[in-house]
Structures are given as structure tokens and as C-alpha cells.
FIFI-178436 format. One record per residue (C-alpha): residue number from 1; residue in three letters; x, y, z. Coordinates in nm, 4 decimals. Layout:
N
NUM; ala; X; Y; Z;
...
This chain:
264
1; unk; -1.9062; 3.4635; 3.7424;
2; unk; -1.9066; 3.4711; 3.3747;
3; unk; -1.7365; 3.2661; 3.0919;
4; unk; -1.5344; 3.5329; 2.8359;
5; unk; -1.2908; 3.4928; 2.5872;
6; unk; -0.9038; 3.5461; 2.5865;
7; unk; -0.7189; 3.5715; 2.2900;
8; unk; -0.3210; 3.5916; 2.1986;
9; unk; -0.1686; 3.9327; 2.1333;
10; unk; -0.2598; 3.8944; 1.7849;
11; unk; -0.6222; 3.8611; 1.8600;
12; unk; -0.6412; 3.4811; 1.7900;
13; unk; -0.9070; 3.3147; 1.9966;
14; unk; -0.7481; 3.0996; 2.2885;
15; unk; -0.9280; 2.9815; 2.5531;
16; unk; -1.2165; 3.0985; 2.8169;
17; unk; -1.1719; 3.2426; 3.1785;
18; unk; -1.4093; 3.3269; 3.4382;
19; unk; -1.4430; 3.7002; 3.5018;
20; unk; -1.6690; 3.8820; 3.7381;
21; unk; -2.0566; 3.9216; 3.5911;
22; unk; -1.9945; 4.3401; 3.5907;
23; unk; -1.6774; 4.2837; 3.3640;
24; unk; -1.7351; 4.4244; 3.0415;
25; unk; -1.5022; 4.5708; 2.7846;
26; unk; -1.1324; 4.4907; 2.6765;
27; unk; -0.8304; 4.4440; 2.9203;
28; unk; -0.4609; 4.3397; 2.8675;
29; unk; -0.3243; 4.0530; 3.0528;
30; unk; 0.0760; 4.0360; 3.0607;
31; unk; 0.3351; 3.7162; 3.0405;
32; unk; 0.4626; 3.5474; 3.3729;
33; unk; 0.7741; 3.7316; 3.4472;
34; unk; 1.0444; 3.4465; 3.5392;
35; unk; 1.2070; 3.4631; 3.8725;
36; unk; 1.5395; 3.5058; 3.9041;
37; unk; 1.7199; 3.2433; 4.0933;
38; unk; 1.8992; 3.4086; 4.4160;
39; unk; 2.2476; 3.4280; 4.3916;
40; unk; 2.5411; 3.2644; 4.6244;
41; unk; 2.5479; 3.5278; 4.9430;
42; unk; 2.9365; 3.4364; 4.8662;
43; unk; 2.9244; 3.5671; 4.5299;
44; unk; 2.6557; 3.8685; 4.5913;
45; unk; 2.9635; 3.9997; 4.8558;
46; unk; 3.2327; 3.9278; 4.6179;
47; unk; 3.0716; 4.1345; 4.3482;
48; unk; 2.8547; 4.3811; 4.5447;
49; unk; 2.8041; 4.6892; 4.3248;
50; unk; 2.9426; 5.0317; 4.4435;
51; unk; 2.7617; 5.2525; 4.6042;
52; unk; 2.7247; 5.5011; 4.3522;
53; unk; 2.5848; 5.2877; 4.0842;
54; unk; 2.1813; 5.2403; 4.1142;
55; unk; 2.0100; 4.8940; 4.1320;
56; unk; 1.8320; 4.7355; 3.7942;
57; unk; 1.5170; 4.8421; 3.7291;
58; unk; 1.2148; 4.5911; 3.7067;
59; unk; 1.1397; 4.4677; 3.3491;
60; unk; 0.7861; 4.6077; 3.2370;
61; unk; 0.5273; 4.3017; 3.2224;
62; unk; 0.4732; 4.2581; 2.8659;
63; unk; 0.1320; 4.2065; 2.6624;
64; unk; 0.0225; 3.8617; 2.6144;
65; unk; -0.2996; 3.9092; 2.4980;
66; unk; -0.6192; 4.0180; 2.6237;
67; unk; -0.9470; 3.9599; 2.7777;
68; unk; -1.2501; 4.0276; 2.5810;
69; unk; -1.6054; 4.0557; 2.7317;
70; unk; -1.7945; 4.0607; 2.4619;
71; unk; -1.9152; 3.7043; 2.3496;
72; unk; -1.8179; 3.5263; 2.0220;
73; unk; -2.0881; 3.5245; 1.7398;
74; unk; -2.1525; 3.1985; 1.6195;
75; unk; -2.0315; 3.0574; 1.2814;
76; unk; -1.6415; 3.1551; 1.2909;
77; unk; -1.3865; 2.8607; 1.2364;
78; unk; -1.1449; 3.0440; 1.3974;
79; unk; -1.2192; 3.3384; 1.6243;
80; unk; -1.0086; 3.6385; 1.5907;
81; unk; -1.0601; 3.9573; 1.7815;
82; unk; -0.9878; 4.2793; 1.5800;
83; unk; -0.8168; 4.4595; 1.8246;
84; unk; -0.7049; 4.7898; 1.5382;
85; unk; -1.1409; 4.8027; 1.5121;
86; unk; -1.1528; 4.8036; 1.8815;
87; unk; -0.9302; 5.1050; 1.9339;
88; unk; -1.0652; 5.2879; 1.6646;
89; unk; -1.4232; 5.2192; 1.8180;
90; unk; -1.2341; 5.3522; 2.1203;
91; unk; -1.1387; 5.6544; 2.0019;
92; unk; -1.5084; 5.7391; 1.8281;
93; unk; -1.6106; 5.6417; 2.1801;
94; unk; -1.3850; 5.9216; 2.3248;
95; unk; -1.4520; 6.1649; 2.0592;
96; unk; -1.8535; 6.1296; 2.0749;
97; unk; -1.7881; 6.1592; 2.5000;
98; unk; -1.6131; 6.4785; 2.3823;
99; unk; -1.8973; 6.6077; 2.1694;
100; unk; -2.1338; 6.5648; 2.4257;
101; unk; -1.9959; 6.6685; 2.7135;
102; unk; -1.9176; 7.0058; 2.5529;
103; unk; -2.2765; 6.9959; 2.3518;
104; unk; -2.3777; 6.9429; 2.7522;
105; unk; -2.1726; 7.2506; 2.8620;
106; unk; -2.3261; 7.4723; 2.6204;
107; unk; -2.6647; 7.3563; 2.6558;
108; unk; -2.6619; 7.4308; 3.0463;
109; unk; -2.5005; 7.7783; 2.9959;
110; unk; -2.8007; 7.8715; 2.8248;
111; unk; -3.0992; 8.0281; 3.0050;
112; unk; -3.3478; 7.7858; 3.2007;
113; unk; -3.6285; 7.9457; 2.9672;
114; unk; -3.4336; 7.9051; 2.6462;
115; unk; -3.2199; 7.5350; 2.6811;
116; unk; -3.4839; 7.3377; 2.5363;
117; unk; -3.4035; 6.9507; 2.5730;
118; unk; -3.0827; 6.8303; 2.6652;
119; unk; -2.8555; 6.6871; 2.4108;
120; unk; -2.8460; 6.3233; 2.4082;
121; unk; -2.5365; 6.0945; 2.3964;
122; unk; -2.5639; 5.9026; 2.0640;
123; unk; -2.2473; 5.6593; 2.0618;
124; unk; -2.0909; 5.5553; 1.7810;
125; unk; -2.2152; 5.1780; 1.6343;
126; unk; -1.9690; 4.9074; 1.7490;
127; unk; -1.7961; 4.7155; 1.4209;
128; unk; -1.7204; 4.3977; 1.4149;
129; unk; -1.4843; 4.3209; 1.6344;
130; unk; -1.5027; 3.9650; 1.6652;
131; unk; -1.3738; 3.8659; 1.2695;
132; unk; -1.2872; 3.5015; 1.1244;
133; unk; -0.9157; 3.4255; 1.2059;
134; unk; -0.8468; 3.2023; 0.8964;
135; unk; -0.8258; 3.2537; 0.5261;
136; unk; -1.0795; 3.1208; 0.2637;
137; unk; -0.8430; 2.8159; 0.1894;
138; unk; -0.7768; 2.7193; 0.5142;
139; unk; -1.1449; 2.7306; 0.5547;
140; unk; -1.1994; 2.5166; 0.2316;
141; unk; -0.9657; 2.2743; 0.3520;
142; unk; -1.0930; 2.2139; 0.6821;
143; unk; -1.5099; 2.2223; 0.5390;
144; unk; -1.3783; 1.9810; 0.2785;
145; unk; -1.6087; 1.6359; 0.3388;
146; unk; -1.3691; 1.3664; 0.4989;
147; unk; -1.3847; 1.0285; 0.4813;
148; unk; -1.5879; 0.8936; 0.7830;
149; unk; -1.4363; 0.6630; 1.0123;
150; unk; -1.6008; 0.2989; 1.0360;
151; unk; -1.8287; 0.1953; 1.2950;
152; unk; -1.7355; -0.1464; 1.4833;
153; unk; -1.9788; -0.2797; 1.3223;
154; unk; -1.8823; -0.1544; 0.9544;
155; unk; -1.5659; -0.3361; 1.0221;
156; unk; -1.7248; -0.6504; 1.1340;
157; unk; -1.8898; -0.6590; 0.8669;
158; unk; -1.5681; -0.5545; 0.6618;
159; unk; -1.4105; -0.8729; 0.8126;
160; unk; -1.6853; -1.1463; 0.7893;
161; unk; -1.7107; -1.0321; 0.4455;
162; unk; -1.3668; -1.1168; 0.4107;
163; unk; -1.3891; -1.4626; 0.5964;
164; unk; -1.7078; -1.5484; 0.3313;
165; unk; -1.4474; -1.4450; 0.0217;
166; unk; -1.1908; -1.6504; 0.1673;
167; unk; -1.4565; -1.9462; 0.2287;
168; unk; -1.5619; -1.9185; -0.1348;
169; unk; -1.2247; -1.9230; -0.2468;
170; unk; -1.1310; -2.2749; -0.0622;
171; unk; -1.4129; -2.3907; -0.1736;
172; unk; -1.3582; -2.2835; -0.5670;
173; unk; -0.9897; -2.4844; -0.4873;
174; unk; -1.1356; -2.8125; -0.3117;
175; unk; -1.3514; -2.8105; -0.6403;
176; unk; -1.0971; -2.7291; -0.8565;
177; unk; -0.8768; -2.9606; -0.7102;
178; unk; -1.1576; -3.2316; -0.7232;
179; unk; -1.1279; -3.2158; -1.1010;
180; unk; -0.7477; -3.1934; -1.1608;
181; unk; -0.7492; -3.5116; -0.9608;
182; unk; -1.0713; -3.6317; -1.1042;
183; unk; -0.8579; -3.5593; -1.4465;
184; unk; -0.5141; -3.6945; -1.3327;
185; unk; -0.7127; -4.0602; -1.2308;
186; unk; -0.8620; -4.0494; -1.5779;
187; unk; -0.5397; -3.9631; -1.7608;
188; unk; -0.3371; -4.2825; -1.5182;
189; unk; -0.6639; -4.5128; -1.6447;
190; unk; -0.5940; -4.4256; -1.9592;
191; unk; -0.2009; -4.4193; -1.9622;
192; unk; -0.2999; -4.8004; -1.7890;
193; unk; -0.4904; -4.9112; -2.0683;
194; unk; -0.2576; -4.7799; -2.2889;
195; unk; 0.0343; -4.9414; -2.1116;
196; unk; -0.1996; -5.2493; -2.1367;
197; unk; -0.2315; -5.2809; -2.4903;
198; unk; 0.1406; -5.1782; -2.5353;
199; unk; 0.2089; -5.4786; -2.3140;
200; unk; -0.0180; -5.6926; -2.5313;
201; unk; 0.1042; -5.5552; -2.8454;
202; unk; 0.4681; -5.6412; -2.6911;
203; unk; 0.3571; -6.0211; -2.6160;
204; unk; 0.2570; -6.0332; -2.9567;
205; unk; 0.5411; -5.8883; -3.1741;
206; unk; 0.7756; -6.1002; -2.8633;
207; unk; 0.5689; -6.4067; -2.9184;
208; unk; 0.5760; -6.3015; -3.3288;
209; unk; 0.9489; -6.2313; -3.3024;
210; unk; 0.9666; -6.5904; -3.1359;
211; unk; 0.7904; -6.7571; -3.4061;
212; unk; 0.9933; -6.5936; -3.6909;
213; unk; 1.2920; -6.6878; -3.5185;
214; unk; 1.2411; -7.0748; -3.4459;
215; unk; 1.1060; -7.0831; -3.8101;
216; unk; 1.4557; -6.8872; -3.8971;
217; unk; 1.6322; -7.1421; -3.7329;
218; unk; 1.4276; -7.4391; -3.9368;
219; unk; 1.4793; -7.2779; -4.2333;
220; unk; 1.8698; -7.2708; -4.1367;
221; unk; 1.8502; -7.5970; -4.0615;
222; unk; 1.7016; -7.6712; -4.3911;
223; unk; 1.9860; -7.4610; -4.5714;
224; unk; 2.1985; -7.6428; -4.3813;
225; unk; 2.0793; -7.9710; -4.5085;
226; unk; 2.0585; -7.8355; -4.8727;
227; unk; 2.3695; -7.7013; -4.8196;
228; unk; 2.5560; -8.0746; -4.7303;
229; unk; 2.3349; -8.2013; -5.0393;
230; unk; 2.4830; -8.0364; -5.3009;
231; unk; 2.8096; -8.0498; -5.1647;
232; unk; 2.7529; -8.4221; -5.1786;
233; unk; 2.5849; -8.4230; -5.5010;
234; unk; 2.9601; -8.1814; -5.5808;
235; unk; 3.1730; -8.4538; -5.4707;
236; unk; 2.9549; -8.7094; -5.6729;
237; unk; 2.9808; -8.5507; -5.9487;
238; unk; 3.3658; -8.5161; -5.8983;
239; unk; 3.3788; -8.8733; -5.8523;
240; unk; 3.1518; -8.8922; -6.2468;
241; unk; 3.4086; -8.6678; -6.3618;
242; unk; 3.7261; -8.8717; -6.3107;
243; unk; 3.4910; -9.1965; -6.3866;
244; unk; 3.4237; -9.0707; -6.7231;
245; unk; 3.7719; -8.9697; -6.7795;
246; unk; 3.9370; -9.2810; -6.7261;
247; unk; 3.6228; -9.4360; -6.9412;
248; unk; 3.7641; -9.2376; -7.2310;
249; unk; 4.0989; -9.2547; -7.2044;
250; unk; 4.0269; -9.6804; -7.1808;
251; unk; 3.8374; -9.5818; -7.5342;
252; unk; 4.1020; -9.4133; -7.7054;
253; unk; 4.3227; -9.6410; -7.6288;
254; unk; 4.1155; -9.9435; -7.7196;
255; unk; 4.0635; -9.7495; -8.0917;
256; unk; 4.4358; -9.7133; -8.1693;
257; unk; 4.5045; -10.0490; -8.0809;
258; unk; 4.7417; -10.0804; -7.7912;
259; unk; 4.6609; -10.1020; -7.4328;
260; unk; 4.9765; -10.1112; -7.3684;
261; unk; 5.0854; -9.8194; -7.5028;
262; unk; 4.7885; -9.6585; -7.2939;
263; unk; 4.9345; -9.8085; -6.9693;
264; unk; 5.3023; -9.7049; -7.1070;
């Protein structure tokens, strides 16, 4: 048994099949005829056919494809089997069988003394049948590099790298946070000593504001006091007033010689 080729009815390349070791040359297989499925002896008498009137006739097998015993040649994406070259080769086959058979004939009609040589059978050189079943861009599309896929290890690698980034990263942020809080305990010292020296700078205006008012109130009191002197030294000098009045009304009275006219 031998390993040949069978192709579609096109000539496309579709699987192998085991075939004799003497099988050589090109022959048709044909598509599975489905069975029909037998019909209701109830139904089959109910609509029996006349007499007269012939049964179906069997539905030719139909080409599928065919079986090829010639191998592939190496190097074709897609096998196709030229099945037009084929026939024509067929039909030079035929045509050369022709030629020599009647070349033949006439040879051995001649005399024994005067045939000469026989004719030979030269056959025709076989073309290519087997042909490449897909066009150039089909070809360039499926030669085109593609990306390979990773190896287990690749993506090991692909994911401790990414553990090691992610490390670095936590590590950047611990650090990073180490100074923002490193800054942030600065900036509260500060703010405390700040608030410190506000508070002392408070004591002292409070203490300052203290001061100025006690010496506010002394100096009210003093007002106060200066105040009730001059009213004092007022009503004193009220008092003067109406003292030296009556002193010179007693005057002019004396010097125009009556006192009692004064008292009158």
C-alpha cells in the first residue's frame, strides 16, 4: 500500500488515501449518494404507481474529485492538481499511441529484408500537473514573518520583571512618603515654634495691654482728683467773688457817706 493524494473537483489538494502499490495514474471518485428513507407500506399501497408508468431511474454518482498517483513536488503552499493539463497530456498520450501504432503497422507491412528498426514509442513530456493552488498575495500573506509566541519562560520573565517594577515603585513611595512626612514634622516644628513665639508675643502685648491699662486707670484716677481740685478751687473762687463784692459795695457806701442808705 501506498500513500497518494486526493484532491476536490477543482483540483485543490485534500487529503491522502492508501491505494494499491500498482496504482498509478488519475481516477474519479464520486459523492455518497444519500439513502432514501423507506416509505410507510400504508402509503407505498395508497399511492402505488400504475402499471404503465416506469420506475425512477438511479441518479448518476457525481464527481467529487479525484485520486492522483503521482506524488506532490515539494515547495507548494497549496497543492492544486491541474486537471485541464492532465487531459490534454491525455490526449497527446492517445494521439502519440495513435502515431505509433500505425508507424508500427506500416513498418511490419514492409518486407523482412527492407523494415529496418522498428519505430519506437516516444511519449509526449508530462507538464506540470501538480501547480500552486494560491495566488501571489495569499502567498505573501501567509510567508509574512509573525510575531512569535512566548516561551513559559519569556513570560516568567515578562512577569518577575513586572513584580521588580512594581517593587521599585513601592519603594520610590515608602521614600517619597518618608520625606513628605519627614517635611510635614518639620513644617508642625516650625508652625510650633511659631505658635510659640505668637504665644509669647501674646503674653507680652496681654501683659503690655495690662500695664497700659492699670496705668490708664491711675492716670484716671489722677484726672479724677484734678478734676475735684479745680472744681474746688471753682467754688473757692465763687466764694472770692461774692467776698469781694460785698467788700466793695461796704466801700462805696462808706465813700458817700451813709451806711444806711447802703443797707436801705
Amino acid at each position: 500500500m501506498k500513500a497518494v493524494s486526493k484532491v476536490n473537483i477543482d483540483g485543490l489538494y485534500l487529503e491522502d488515501t492508501l491505494v494499491d502499490d500498482a496504482f498509478s495514474g488519475v481516477v474519479p471518485f464520486y459523492a455518497e449518494i444519500e439513502p432514501q428513507q423507506p416509505a410507510d407500506p400504508d402509503e407505498v399501497e395508497q399511492e402505488a404507481a400504475p402499471e404503465d408508468e416506469q420506475p425512477e431511474e438511479t441518479p448518476e454518482p457525481e464527481i467529487a474529485g479525484y485520486i492522483v498517483g503521482m506524488l506532490v513536488p515539494p515547495g507548494l503552499f497549496m497543492p492544486r492538481f491541474d486537471i485541464a493539463a492532465w487531459e490534454a497530456y491525455q490526449n497527446d498520450l492517445q494521439d502519440a499511441e495513435s502515431d505509433y501504432r500505425q508507424a508500427y503497422d506500416e513498418w511490419q507491412a514492409q518486407p523482412e529484408d527492407e523494415r529496418g528498426e522498428p519505430p519506437a514509442f516516444v511519449p509526449p513530456e508530462l507538464p506540470a500537473i501538480w501547480i500552486e493552488g494560491l495566488t501571489p498575495e495569499e502567498i505573501e500573506e501567509i510567508t509574512r514573518p509573525q510575531p512569535q509566541e512566548p516561551t513559559e519562560l519569556e513570560l516568567l520573565a515578562v512577569v518577575v520583571e513586572g513584580i521588580q517594577q512594581q517593587n521599585v515603585q513601592l519603594q520610590e513611595a515608602v521614600v517619597s512618603s518618608g520625606e513628605e512626612l519627614s517635611a510635614v514634622k518639620t513644617a508642625s516644628e516650625e508652625q510650633q515654634v511659631t505658635l510659640s513665639a505668637l504665644g509669647s508675643e501674646q503674653v507680652k502685648q496681654d501683659l503690655s495691654t495690662l500695664d497700659l491699662k492699670q496705668q490708664n486707670n491711675v492716670i484716671g484716677a489722677e484726672l479724677v482728683k484734678k478734676d475735684i481740685s479745680i472744681l474746688d478751687l471753682y467754688m473757692q473762687n465763687q466764694v472770692l467773688g461774692q467776698m469781694l463784692a460785698a467788700l466793695e459795695l461796704k466801700l462805696l457806701a462808706n465813700g458817700t457817706g451813709g451806711e444806711s442808705n447802703v443797707q436801705q
